[in-house]
C-alpha positions in Angstrom: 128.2 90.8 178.3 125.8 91.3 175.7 122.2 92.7 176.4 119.8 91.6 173.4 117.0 94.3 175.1 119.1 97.1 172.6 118.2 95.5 169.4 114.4 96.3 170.5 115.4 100.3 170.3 118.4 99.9 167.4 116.5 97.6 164.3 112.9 99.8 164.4 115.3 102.7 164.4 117.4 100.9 161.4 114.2 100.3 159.2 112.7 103.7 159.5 115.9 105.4 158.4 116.9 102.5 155.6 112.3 102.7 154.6 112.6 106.7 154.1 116.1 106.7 152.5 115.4 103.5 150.1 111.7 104.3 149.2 112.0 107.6 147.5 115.3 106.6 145.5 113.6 103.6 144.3 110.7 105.1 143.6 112.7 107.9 141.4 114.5 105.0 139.3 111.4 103.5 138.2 109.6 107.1 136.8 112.8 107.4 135.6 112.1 104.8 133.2 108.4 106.2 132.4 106.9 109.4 130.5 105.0 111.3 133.6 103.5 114.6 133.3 101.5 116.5 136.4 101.2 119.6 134.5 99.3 118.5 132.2 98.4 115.1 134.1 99.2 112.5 131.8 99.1 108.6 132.9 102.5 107.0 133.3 103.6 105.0 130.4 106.6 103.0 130.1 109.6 104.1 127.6 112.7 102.1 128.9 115.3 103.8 128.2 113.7 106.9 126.1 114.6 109.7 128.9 118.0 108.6 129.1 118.5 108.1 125.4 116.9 111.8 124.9 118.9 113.5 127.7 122.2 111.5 126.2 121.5 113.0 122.6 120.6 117.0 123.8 123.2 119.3 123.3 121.8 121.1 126.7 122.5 118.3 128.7 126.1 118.2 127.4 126.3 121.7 128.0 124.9 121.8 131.3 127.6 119.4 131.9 130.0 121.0 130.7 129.5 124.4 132.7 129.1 122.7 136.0 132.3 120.9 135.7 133.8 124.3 135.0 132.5 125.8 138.0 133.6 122.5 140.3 137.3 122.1 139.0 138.3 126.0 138.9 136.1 127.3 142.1 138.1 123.7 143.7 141.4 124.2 142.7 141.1 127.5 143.8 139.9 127.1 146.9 142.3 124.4 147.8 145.3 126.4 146.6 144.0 130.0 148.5 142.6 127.6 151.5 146.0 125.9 152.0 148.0 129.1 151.6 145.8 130.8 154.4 146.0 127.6 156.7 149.9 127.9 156.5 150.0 131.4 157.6 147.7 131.3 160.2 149.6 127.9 161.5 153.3 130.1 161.3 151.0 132.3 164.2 151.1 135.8 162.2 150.4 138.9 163.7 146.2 139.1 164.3 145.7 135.3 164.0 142.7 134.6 166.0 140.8 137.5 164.5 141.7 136.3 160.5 140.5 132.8 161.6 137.0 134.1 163.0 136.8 137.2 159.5 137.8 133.6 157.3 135.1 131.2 158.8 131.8 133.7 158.8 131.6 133.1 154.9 131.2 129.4 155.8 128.5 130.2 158.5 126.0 132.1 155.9 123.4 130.5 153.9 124.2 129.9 150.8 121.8 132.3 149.1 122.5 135.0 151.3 126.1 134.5 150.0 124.4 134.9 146.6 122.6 138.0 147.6 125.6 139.3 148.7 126.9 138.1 145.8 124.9 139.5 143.5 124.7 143.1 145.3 128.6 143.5 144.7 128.3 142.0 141.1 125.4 144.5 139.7 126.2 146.0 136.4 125.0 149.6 137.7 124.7 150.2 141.0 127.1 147.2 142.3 130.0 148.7 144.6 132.6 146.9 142.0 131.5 148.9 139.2 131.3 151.6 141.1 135.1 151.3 141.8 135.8 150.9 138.4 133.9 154.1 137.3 136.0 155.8 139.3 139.3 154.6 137.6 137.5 155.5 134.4 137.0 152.3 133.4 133.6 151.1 131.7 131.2 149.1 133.8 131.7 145.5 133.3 128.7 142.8 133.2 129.6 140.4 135.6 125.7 139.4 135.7 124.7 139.8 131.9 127.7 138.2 129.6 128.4 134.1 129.9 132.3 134.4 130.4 131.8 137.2 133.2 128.8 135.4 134.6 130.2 132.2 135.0 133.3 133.9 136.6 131.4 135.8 138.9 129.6 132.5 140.0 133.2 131.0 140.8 134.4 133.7 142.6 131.6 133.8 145.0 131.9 130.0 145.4 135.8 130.8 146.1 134.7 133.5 149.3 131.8 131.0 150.5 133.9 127.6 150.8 137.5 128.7 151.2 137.3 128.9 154.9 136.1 124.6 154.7 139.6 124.2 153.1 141.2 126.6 155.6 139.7 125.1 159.0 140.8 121.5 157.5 144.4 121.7 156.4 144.9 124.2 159.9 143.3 120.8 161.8 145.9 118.8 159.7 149.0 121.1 160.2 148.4 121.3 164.0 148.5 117.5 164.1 152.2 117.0 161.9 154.8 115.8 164.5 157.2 119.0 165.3 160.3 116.8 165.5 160.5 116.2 162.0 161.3 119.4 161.1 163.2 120.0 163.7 165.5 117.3 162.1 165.2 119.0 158.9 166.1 122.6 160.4 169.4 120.4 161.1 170.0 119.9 157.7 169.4 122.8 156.9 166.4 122.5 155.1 164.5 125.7 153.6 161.0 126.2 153.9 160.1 125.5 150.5 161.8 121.8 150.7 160.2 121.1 154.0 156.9 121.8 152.0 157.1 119.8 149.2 159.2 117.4 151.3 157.0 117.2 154.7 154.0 119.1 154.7 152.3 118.8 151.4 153.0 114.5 151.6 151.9 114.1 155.4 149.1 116.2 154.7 148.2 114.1 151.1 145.3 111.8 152.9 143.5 114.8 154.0 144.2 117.3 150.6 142.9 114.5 148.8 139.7 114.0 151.3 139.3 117.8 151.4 139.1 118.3 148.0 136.6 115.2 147.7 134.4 116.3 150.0 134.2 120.0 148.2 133.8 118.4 144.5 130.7 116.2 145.4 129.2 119.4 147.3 130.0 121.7 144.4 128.4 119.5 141.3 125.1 120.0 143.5 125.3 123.7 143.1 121.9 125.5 142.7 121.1 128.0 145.0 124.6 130.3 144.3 123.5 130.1 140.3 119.8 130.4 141.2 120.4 133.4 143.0 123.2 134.7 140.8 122.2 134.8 137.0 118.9 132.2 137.4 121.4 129.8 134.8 121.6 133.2 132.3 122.4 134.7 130.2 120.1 131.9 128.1 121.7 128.6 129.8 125.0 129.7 129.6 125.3 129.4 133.6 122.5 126.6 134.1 123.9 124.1 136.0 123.0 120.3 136.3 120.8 120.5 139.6 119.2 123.5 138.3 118.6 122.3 135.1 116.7 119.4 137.0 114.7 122.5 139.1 113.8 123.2 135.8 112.7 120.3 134.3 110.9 119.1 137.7 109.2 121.8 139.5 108.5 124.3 136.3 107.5 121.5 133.3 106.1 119.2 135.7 108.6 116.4 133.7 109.0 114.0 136.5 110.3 111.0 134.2 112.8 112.7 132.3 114.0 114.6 135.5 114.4 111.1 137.5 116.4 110.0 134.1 118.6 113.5 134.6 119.2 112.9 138.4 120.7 109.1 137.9 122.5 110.1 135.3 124.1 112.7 137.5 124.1 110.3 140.3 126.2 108.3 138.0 128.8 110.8 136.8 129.6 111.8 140.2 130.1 107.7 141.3 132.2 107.3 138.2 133.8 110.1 139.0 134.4 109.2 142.9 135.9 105.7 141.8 138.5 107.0 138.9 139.7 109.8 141.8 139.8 107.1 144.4 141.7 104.8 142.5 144.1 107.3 140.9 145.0 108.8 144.9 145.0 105.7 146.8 148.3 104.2 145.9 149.8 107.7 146.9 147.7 107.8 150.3 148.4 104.6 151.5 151.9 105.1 151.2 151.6 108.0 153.5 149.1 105.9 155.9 
């Protein structure tokens, strides 16, 4: 029996929530597609295409792309491959298994730039534990902070600790859901436990790798605080990522139109991006469906 008295509480509900998340992105395309200063105030003034054509031609915006999409595909990889291992052992039930699984999620549970503060503290060129440890071998003090490659590496690796445990609470969800009987049948024939990975696990769990790892590439090309935190997108730009690079352009230089043009231009690398990923796993997924 339907009761037409909930569409007076559901549609005002629907507007507000499609007026705020509509306006602003609206509003965003069209100063994308103007030259608007606040600092100095300068009148908007149409240019078309100009911001995109000048972001398309910058060698920092190709730069900027390339270093985030370094930072997404190793820190991801990583953290499926570490993330998946972990979830295996604490599925097998090892020795100390509910106290790893509460040590492996408190990363997860911390702010992001506390992470970085943390991150940074352990990462110091002089006073940072690391070095410390390092001094002690005899070994020179290493600038994790202050030299691109080392920078950028020390940026992954505290991306790795943060999100790991997301990887590790998913897959464990996803093992303790995999029938037991089908191994069972393989323990008949004398399967090992490398073929009933790549034979059972790693397939059966396919639609929820691939959704995993999704989920943790869309989240990691909106990196900012980590790198903020971190190095500040130094030394130079060598570590300035897209989203801060639209910080910088936005809230320092006041540039609103060209940083609209740089945010729907990222907006459409990641869609690209989602579709060609999409379309290249689903043929595999929905054989496992």
């Amino acid at each position: 029996m339907r009761d037409p008295i909930k569409h007076v509480f559901i549609w005002p509900a629907f507007l507000v929530v499609l007026l705020v998340s509509l306006f602003p992105l609206i509003y965003s395309l069209t100063i994308s597609f103007q030259s608007m200063r606040l600092v100095p105030p300068t009148p908007p003034r149409f240019v078309g295409l100009g911001n995109y054509t000048d972001l398309l031609t910058q060698a920092r915006f190709w730069n900027v792309v390339w270093t985030t999409s370094v930072i997404v595909f190793c820190s991801v990889t990583i953290q499926y491959v570490i993330g998946f291992a972990i979830a295996l052992a604490l599925h097998a039930r090892v020795p100390g298994e509910r106290l790893f699984r509460a040590a492996f999620l408190f990363p997860m549970l911390m702010a992001p730039i506390a992470v970085a503060l943390v991150g940074r503290m352990l990462f110091h060129s002089t006073v940072g534990p690391i070095n410390d440890f390092f001094t002690l071998l005899g070994m020179p003090n290493l600038p994790f902070l202050t030299d691109a490659t080392w920078a950028l590496g020390s940026i992954i690796a505290v991306e790795i600790w943060q999100w790991t445990p997301f990887v590790i609470l998913l897959m464990l969800a996803g093992l303790q859901t995999l029938p037991p009987e089908v191994y069972e049948a393989a323990e008949l024939e004398n399967a090992s436990g490398w073929r009933q990975f790549w034979g059972i696990t790693f397939p059966m769990l396919l639609p929820i790798s691939a959704a995993v790892v999704f989920v943790r590439i869309i989240e990691s090309f909106k990196i900012i605080d980590t790198v903020f935190v971190l190095t500040g997108g130094g030394p130079g730009i060598s570590t300035e990522t897209l989203t801060l690079y639209a910080y910088q352009e936005g809230f320092k230089k006041f540039n609103l139109g060209y940083t609209s043009a740089l945010s729907f231009l990222f907006l459409l690398v990641i869609m690209i991006f989602g579709v060609i990923y999409l379309t290249i796993l689903r043929p595999q997924i929905e054989k496992r469906i």
